[in-house]
C-alpha positions as CSV (number, residue, x, y, z in Angstrom):
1,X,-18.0,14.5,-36.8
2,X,-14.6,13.7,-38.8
3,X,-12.5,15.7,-36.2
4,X,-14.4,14.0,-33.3
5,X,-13.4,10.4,-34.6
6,X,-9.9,12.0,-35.5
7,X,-9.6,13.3,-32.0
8,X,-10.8,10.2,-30.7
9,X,-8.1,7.9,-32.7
10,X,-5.1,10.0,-31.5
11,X,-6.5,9.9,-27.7
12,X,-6.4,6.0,-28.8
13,X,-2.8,6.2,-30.0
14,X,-1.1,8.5,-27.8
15,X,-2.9,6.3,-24.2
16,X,-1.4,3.3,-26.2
17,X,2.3,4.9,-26.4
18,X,1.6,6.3,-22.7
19,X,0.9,2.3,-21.9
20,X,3.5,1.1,-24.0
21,X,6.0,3.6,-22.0
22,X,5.0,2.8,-19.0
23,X,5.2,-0.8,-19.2
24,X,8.9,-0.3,-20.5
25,X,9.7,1.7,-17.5
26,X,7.9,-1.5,-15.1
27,X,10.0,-3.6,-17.2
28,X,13.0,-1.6,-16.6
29,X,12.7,-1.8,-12.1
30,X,12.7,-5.0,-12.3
31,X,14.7,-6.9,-15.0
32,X,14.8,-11.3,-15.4
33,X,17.6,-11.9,-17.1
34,X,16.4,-15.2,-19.2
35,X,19.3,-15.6,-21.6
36,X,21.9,-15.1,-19.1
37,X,22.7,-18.8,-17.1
38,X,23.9,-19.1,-13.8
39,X,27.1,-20.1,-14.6
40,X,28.3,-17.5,-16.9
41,X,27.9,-15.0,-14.0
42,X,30.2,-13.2,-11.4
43,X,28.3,-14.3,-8.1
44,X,30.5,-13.0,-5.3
45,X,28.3,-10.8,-2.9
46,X,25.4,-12.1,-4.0
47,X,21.3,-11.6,-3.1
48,X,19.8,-15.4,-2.5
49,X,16.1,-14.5,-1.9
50,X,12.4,-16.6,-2.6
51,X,10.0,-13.4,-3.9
52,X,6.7,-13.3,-3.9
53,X,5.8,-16.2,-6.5
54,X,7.9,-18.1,-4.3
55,X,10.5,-18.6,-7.2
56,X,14.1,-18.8,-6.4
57,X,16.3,-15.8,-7.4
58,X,19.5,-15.0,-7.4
59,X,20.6,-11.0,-7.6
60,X,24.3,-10.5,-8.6
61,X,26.5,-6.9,-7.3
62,X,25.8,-5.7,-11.5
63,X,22.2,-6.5,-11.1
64,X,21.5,-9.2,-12.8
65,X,18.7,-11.0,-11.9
66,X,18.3,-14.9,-12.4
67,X,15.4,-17.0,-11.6
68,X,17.4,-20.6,-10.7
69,X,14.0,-22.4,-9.6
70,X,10.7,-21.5,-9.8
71,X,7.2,-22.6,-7.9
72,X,3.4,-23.3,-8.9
73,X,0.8,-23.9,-7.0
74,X,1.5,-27.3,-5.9
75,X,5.3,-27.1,-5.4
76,X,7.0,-24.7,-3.0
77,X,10.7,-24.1,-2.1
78,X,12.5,-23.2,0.9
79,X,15.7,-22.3,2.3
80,X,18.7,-21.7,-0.4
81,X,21.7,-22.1,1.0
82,X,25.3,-21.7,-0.8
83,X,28.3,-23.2,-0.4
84,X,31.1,-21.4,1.0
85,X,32.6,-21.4,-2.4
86,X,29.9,-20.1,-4.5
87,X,29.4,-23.4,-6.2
88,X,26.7,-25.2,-5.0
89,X,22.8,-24.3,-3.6
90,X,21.1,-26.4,-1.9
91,X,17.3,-25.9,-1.4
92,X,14.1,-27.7,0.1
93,X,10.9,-28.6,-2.0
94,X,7.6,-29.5,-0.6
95,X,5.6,-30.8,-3.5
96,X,1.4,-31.2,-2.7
97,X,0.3,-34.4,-4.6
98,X,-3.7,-35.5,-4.7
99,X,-3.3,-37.6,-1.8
100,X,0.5,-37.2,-0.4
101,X,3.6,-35.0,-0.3
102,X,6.8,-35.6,-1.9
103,X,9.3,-34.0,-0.1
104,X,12.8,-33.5,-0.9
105,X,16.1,-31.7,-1.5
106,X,17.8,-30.3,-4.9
107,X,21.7,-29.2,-5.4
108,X,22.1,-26.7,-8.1
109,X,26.1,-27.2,-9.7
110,X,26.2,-23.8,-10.4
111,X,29.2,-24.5,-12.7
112,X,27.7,-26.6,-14.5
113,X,24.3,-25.6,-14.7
114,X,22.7,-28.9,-13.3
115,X,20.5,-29.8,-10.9
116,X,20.5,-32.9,-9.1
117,X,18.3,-34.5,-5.8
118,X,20.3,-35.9,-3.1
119,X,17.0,-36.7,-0.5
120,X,13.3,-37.2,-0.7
121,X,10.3,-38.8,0.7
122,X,7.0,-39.2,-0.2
123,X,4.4,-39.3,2.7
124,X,0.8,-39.0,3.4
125,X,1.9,-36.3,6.1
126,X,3.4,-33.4,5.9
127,X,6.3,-34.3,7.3
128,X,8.7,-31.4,7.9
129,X,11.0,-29.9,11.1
130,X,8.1,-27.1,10.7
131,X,5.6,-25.1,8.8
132,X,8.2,-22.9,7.5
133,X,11.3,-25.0,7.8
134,X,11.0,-28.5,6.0
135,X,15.1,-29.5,6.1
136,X,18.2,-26.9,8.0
137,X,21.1,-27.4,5.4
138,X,24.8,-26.5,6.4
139,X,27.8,-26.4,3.9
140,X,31.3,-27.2,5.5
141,X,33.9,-24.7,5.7
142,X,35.6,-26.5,2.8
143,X,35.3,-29.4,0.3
144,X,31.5,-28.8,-0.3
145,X,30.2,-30.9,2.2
146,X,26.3,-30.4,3.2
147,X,25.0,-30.9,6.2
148,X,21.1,-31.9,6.5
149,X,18.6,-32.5,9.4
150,X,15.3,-34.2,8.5
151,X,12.4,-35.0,10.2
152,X,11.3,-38.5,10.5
153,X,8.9,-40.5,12.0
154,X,9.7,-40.3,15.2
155,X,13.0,-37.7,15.4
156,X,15.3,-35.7,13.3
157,X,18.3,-37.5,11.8
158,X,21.0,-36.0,10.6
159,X,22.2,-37.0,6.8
160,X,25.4,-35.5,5.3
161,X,25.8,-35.2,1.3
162,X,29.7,-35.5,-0.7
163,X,29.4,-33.4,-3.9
164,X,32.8,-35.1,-4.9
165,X,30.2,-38.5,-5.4
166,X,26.8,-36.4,-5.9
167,X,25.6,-40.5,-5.2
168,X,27.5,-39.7,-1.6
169,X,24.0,-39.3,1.1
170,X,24.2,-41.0,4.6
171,X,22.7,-41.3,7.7
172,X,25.2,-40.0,10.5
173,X,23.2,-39.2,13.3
174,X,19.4,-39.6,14.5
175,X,17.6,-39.6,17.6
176,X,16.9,-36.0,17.5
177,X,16.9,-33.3,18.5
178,X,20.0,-32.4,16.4
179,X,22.1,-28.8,16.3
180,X,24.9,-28.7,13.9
181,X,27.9,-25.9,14.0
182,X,31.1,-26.5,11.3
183,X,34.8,-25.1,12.0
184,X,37.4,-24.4,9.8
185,X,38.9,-27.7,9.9
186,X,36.2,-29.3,8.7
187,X,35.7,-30.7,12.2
188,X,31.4,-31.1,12.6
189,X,30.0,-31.1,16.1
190,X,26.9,-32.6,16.6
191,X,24.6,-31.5,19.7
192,X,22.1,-34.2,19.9
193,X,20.1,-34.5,23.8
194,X,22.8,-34.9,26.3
195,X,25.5,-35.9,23.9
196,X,28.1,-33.8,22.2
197,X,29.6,-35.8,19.2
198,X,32.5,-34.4,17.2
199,X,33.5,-35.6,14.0
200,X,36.7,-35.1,11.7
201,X,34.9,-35.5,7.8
202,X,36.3,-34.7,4.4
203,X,35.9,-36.4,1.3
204,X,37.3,-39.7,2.3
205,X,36.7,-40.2,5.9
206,X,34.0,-39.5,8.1
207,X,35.1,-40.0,11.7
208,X,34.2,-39.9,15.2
209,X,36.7,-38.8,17.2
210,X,35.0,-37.3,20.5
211,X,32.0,-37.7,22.4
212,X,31.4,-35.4,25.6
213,X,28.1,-35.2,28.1
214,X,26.2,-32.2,27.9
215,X,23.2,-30.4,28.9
216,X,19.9,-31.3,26.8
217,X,18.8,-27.7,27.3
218,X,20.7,-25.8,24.8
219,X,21.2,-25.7,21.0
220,X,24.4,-25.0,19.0
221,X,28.1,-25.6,20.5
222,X,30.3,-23.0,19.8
223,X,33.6,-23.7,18.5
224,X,36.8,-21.2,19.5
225,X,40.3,-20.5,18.9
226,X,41.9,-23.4,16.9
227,X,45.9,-23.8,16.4
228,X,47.8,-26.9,16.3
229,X,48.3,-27.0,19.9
230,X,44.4,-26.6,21.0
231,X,40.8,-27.1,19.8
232,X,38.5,-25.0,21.8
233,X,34.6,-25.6,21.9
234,X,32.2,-24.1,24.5
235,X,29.0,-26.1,25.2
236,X,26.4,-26.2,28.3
237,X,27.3,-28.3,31.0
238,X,24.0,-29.5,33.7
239,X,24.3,-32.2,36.6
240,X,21.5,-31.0,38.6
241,X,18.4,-29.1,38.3
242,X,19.4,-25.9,39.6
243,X,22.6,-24.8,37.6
244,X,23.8,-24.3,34.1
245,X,27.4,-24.4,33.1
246,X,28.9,-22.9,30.5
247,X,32.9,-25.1,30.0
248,X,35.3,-24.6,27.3
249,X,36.7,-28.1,26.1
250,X,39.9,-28.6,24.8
251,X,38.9,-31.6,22.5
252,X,42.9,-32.0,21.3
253,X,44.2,-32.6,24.6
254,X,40.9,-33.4,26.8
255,X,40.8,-30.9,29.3
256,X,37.7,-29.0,30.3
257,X,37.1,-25.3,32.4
258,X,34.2,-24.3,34.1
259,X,33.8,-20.9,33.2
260,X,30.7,-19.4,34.2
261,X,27.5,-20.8,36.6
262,X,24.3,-19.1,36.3
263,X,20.8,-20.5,37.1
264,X,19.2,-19.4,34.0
265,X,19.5,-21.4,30.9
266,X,22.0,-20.3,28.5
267,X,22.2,-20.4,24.3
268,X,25.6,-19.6,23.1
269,X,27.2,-18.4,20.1
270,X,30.8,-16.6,19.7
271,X,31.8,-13.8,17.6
272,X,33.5,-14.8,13.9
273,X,36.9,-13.6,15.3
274,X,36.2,-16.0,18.5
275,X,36.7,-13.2,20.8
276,X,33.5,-12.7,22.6
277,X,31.1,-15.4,23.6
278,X,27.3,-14.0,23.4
279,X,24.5,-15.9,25.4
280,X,20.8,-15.1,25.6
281,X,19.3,-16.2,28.5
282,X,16.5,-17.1,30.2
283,X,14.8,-18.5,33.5
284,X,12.8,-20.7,31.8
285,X,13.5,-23.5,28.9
286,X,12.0,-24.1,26.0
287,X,11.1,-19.9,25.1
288,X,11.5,-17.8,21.9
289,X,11.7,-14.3,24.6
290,X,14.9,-14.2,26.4
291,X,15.4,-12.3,29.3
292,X,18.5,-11.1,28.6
293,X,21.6,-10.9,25.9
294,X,24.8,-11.1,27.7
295,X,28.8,-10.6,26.3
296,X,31.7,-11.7,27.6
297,X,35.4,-11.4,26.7
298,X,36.3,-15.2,25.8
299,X,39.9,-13.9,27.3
300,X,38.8,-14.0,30.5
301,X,35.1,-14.9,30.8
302,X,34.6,-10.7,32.0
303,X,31.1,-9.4,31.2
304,X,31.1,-6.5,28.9
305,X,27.4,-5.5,28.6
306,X,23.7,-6.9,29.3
307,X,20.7,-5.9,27.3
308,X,16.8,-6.7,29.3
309,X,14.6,-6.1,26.3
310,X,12.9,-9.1,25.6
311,X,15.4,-10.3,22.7
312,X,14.3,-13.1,20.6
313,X,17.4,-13.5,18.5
314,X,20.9,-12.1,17.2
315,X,23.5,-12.0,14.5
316,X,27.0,-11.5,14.8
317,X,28.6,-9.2,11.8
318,X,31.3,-10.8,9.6
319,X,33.9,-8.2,11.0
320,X,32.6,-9.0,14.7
321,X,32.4,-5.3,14.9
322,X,28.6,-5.4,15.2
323,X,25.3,-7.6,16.2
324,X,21.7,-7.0,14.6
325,X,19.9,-7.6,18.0
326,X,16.1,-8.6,17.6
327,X,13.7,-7.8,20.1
328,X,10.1,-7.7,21.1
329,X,8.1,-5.0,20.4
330,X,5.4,-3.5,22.6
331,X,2.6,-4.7,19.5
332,X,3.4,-8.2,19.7
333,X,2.8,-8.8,15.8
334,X,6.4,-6.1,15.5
335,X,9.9,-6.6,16.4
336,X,12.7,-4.4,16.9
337,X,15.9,-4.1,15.3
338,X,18.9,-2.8,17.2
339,X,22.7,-2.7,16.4
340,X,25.1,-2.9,19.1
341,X,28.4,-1.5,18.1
342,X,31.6,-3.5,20.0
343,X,34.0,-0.5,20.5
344,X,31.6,1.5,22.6
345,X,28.7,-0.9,23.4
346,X,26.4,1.8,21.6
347,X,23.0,0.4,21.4
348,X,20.7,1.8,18.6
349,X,17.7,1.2,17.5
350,X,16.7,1.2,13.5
351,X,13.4,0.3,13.0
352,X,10.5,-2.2,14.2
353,X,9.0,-4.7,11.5
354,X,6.4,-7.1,11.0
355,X,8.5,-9.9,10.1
356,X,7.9,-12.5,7.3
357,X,7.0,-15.9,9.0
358,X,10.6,-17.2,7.5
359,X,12.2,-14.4,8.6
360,X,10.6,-14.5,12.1
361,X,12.0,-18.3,12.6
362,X,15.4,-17.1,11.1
363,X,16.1,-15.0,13.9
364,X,14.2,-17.4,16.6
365,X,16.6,-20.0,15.8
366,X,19.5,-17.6,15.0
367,X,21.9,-19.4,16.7
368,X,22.0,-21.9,13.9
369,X,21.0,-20.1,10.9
370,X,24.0,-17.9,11.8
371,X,26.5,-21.0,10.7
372,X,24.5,-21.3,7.2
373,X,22.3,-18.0,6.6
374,X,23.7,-14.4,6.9
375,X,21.6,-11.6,6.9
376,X,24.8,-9.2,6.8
377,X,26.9,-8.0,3.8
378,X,30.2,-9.5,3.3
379,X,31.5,-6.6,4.0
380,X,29.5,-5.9,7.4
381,X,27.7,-2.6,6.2
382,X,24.7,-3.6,5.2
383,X,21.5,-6.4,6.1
384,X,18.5,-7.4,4.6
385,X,15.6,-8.1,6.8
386,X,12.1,-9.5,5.1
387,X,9.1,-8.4,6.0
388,X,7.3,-4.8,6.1
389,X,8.3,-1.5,7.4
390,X,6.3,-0.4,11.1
391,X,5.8,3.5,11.8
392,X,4.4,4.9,15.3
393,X,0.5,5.6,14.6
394,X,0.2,3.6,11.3
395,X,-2.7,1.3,11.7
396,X,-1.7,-2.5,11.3
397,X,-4.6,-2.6,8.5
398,X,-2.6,-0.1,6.4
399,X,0.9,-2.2,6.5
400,X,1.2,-4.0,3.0
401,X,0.4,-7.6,3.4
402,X,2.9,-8.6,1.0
403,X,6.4,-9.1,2.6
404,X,9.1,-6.8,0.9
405,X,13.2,-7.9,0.8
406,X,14.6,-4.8,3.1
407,X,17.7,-3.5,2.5
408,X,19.3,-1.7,5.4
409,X,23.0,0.5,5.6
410,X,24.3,3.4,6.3
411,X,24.1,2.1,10.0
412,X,27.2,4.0,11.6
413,X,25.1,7.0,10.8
414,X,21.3,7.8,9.8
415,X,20.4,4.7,8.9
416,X,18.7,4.4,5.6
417,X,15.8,1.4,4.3
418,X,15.1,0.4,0.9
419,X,12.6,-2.2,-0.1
420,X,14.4,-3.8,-2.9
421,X,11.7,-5.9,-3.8
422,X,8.6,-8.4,-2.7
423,X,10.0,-11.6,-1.0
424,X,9.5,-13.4,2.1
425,X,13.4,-14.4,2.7
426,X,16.8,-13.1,1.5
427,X,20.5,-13.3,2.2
428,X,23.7,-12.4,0.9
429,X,26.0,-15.1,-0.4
430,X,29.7,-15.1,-0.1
């Protein structure tokens, strides 16, 4: 009986050190660094992602690990985006009161550890641009200047926030819809209906200084080459029902060039290095499934390659060297990822996802997440896609209905996946 109950004790004690092991290994995968602030970190290359609490986080290049705003179950966060300096994140906040919602957004100073609101509204409604998308933020290229469209009562407005006067928040646009895309020169032009309004803002001014017609049925303008001798933009020219134009404007000296005609609806974007101008198109307007993705030389306006695969969306590498092409897939709960290599117009295919619903209306709207959210390393060899691996013959039941933060590289050869950890959005900062 004595070694039965001495047996049974050290079964007790070793299952205890077995536990205690264990849970210093679980520890160990994934560590919160709660005595380390913001501030006193190297954030360059950067993880921004929300995981599965819906918390905040912020994953440095050493691995540290910091929570910078967490939810509960009656306030949610959305949409992080950093400043092009590494100073500033702004985020979105929908907060579930007993009989309203206070709705808002926050700007963390990372260097000085504060937090500050520059917008909110309490309302009886949910009142945001959508379910997954309650504010689209946009830092300036410099000076720290954000960019905000809100929903109102009737349509979005666009607001714009100084962090040289954190008091700094006004109205510059409403009358929605509104599509935003920043240059280098701080110059902001403003797509709103049939208008294209251009405006010259830094910390003392904030100027209009062009306003052009355009079509109604496109979204982001795409600004090109710009020297001291020209200012290049492409936009969507329509005066009649038939056919789209896509024009380049030279906003310094107000000229304009027809450059291509086509009877399908165009949305444009243009390559970091502002050599290739990239349209999906499609016969019809409004859609989220293209019918094609077309490139052309911005040089001379001469097509280099269309894709037919149903895309839905598309991101441009930082090196222009690549794109991380999104398509339909057959099961039309998955989606395809492809990367098109520029050099020789390779087109492979990586893998096909279930997407997280943020991530899903990421790439849907691509076009102008791509001037605030970037899915690709710094250094244009790696993304990070949300959501949940797909295999051929894997029932959809058996696919984990958490979303998981994807890390994909080792693209120019067999690429690799690694599911850093649960999340439903991520992105690199700068």
């Amino acid at each position: 009986m004595k070694n039965f109950i001495l047996n049974s004790l050290k079964l007790i004690l070793y299952s205890f050190i077995l536990l205690l092991v264990l849970n210093c290994n679980l520890n160990n995968q994934v560590q919160i660094d709660k005595d380390i602030t913001i501030n006193s970190l190297d954030i360059t290359n950067s993880i921004i992602y929300k995981n599965e609490n819906g918390d905040l986080n912020l994953l440095t290049e050493n691995g540290n690990n910091i929570i910078f705003v967490k939810s509960d179950i009656n306030t949610k966060h959305f949409w992080p985006t950093i400043s092009n300096d590494n100073k500033f994140i702004s985020y979105s906040y929908v907060i579930e009161q007993i009989v309203d919602y206070k709705i808002g957004i926050n700007i963390l100073d990372i260097e000085n550890n504060k937090t500050y609101e520059i917008y909110s509204e309490t309302n009886p409604l949910k009142n945001v641009l959508s379910n997954q998308i309650p504010h689209y933020m946009a830092w300036s290229l410099t000076e720290n200047i954000l960019s905000f469209v809100i929903p109102t009562e009737n349509y979005p407005a666009l607001y714009l926030h100084k962090t040289s006067n954190i008091k700094h928040t006004k109205k510059l646009v409403e009358n929605g819809p509104i599509w935003i895309s920043w240059n280098e020169n701080n110059k902001l032009s403003v797509h709103r209906r049939n208008k294209r309004l251009i405006f010259n803002i830094n910390n003392s001014i904030t100027n209009l200084i062009h306003i052009n017609e355009v079509s109604p049925f496109y979204r982001i303008d795409a600004w090109g080459s710009l020297n001291p001798m020209t200012y290049n933009i492409y936009s969507v020219y329509q005066n009649d029902a038939k056919y789209k134009h896509i024009v380049k404007d030279d906003i310094l000296n107000n000229t304009s060039k027809f450059l291509n005609t086509s009877e399908d609806y165009p949305l444009i974007n243009i390559s970091p290095d502002k050599s290739y101008l990239s349209v999906l198109k499609s016969e019809f307007h409004p859609t989220v499934l293209y019918d094609s993705f077309v490139l052309y030389k911005t040089k001379d306006m001469s097509e280099i390659i269309e894709i037919t695969n149903v895309p839905i969306g598309y991101f441009w590498s930082p090196d222009s060297n690549k794109i991380a092409l999104f398509t339909a897939n057959q099961n039309n709960e998955y989606y395809d990822l492809y990367i098109l290599n520029i050099d020789n117009l390779e087109l492979k295919k990586m893998f096909t996802f279930k997407l997280s619903p943020e991530q899903l209306e990421m790439i849907i709207f691509s076009d102008q997440f791509s001037q605030s959210h970037n899915i690709w390393s710094p250094d244009s060899s790696k993304l990070l896609i949300s959501g949940n691996l797909v295999f051929n013959n894997v029932n959809n039941n058996s696919i984990d209905k958490n979303s998981n933060i994807i890390l994909i590289s080792e693209l120019n050869s067999n690429p690799k996946s690694e599911i850093l950890f649960n999340g439903s959005i991520a992105y690199w900062g700068n």
